[in-house]
Backbone as a printed PyTorch tensor [residue, N CA C, xyz], in Angstrom:
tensor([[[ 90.0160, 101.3150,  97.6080],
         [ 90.5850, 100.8510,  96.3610],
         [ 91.3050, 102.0250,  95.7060]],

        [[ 92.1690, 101.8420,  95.1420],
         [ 93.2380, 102.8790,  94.3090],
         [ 93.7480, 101.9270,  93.4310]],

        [[ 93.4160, 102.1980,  92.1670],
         [ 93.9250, 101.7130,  90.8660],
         [ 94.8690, 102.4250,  90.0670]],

        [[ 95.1230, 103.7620,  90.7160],
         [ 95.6960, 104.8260,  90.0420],
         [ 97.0930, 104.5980,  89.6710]],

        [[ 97.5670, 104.9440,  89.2530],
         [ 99.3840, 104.6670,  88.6130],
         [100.0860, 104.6500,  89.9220]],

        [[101.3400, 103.9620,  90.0250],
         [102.2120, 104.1530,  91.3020],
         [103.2000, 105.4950,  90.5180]],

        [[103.6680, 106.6200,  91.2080],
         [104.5680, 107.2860,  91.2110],
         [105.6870, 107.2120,  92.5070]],

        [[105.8850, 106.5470,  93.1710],
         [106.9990, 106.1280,  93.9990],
         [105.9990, 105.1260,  95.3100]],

        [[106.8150, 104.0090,  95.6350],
         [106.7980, 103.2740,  96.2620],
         [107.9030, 103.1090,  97.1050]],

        [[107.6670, 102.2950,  98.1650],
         [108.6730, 101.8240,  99.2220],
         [108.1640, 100.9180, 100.1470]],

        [[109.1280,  99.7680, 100.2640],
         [108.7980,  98.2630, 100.7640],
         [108.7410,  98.4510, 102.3920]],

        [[108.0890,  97.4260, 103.2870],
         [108.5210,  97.1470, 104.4110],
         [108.2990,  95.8930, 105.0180]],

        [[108.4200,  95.4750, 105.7730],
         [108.1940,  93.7780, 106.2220],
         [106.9590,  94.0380, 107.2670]],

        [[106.1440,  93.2060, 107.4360],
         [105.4590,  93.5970, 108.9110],
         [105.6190,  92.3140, 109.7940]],

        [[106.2010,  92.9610, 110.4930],
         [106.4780,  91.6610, 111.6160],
         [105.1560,  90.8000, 112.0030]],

        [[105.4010,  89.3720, 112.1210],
         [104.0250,  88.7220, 112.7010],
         [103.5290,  89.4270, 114.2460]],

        [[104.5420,  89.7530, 114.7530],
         [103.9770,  90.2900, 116.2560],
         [103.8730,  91.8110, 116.5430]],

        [[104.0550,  92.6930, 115.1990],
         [103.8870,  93.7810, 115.3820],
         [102.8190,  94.3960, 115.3990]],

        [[102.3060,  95.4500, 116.8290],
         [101.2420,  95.2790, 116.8930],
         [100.7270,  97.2920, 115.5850]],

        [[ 99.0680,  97.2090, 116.0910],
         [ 98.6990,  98.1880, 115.0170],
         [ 99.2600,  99.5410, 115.2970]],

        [[ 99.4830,  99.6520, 116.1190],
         [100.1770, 100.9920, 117.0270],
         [102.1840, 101.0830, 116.2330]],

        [[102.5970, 100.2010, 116.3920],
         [104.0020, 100.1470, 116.2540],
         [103.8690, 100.2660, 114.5810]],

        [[103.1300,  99.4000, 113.9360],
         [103.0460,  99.4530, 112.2620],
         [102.9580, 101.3310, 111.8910]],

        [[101.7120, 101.2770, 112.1130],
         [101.0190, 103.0920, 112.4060],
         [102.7440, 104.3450, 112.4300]],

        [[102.8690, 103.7340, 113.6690],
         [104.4900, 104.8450, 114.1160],
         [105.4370, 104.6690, 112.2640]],

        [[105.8280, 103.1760, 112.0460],
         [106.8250, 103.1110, 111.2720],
         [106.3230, 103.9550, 110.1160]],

        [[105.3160, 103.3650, 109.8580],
         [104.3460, 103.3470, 108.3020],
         [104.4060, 105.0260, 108.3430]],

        [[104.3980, 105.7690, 109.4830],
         [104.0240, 107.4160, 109.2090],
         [105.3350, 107.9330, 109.2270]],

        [[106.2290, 107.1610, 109.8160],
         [108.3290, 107.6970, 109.5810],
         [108.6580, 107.4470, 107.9950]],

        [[107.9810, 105.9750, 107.6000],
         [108.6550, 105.7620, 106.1370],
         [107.6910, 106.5780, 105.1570]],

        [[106.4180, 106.6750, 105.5240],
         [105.3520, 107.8730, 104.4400],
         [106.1730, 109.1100, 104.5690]],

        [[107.0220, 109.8170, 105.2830],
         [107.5660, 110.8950, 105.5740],
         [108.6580, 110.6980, 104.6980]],

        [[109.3950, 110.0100, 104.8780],
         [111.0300, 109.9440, 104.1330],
         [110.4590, 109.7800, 102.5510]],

        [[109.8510, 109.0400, 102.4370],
         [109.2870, 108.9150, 100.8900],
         [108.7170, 110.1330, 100.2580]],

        [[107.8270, 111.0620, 101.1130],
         [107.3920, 112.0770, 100.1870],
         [108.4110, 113.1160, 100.1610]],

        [[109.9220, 113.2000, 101.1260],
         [110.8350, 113.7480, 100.4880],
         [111.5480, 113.2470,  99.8930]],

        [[112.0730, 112.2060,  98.9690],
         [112.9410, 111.5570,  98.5360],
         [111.9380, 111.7780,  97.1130]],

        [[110.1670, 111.7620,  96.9070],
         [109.6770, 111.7060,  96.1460],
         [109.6280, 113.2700,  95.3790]],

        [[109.2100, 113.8510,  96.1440],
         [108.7560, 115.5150,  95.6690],
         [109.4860, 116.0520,  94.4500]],

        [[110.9440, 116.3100,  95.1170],
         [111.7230, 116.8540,  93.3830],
         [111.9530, 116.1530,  92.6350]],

        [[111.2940, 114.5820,  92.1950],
         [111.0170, 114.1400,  90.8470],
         [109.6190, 114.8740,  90.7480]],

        [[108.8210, 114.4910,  91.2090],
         [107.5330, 114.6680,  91.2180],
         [107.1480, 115.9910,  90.4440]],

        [[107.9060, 117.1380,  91.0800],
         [108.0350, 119.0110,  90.9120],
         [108.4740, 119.0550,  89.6490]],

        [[109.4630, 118.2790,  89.6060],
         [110.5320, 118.5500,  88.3010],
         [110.0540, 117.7480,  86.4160]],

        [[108.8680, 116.8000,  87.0230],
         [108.3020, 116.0350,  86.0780],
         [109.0110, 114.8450,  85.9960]],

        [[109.8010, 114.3040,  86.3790],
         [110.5510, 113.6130,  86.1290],
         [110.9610, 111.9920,  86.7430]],

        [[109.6370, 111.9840,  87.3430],
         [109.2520, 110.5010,  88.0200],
         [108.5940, 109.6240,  87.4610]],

        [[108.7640, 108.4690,  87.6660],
         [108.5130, 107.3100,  86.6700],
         [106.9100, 107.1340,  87.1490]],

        [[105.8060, 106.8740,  86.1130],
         [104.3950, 106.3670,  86.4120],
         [104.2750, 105.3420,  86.3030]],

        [[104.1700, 104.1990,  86.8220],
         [104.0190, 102.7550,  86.8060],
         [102.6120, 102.5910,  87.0740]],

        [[102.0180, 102.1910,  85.3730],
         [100.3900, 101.6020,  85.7680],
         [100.5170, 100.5540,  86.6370]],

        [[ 99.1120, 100.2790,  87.4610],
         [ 98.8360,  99.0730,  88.1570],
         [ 98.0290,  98.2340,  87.3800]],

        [[ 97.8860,  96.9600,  87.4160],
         [ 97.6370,  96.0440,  87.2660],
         [ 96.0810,  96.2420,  87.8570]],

        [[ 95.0910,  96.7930,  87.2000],
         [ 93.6070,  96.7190,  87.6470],
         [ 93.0950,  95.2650,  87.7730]],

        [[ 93.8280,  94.1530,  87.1590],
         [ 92.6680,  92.8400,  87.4820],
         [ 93.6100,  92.5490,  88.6700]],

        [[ 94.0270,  93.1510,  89.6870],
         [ 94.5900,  92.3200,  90.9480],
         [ 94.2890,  93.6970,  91.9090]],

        [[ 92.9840,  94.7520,  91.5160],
         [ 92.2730,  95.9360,  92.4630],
         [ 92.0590,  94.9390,  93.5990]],

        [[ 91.6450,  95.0560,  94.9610],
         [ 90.8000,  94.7590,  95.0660],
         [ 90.0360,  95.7810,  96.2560]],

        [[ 89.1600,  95.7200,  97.2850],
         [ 88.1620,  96.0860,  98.0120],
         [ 89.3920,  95.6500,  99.6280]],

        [[ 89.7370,  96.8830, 100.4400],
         [ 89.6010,  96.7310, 101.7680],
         [ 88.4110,  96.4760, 102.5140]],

        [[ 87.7820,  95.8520, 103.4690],
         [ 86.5600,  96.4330, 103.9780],
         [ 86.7750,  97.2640, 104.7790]],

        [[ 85.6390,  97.9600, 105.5280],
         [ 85.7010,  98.8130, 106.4440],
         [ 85.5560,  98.1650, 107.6590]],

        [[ 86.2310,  97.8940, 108.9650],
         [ 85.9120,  97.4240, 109.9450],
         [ 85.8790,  98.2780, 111.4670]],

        [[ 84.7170,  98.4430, 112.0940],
         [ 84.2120,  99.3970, 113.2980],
         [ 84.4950,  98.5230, 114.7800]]])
């Protein structure tokens, strides 16, 4: 759970047939481009904080 403010976001689609391996690859190319596109707002103070919406938190489980 993370309720914490958003300071930058970025969308993606997940394909119905994409499997956890291929998501994993994209998800760690677009986490990459985002924390540079994010940083010099971030450094500079100058990035927007968008509270979240705490009554729509909810619980991942953990699955082994």
């Amino acid at each position: 759970m993370d309720a914490g403010n958003i300071i930058y976001q970025k969308e993606t689609p997940i394909a119905y047939d994409e499997t956890v391996g291929e998501l994993y690859d994209r998800l760690s190319t677009l986490g990459a481009e985002a924390i540079v596109e994010a940083l010099p707002a971030i450094i500079e103070g100058t990035n927007a904080s968008i509270p979240q919406d705490e009554s729509l938190v909810t619980y991942s489980p953990v699955y082994f």
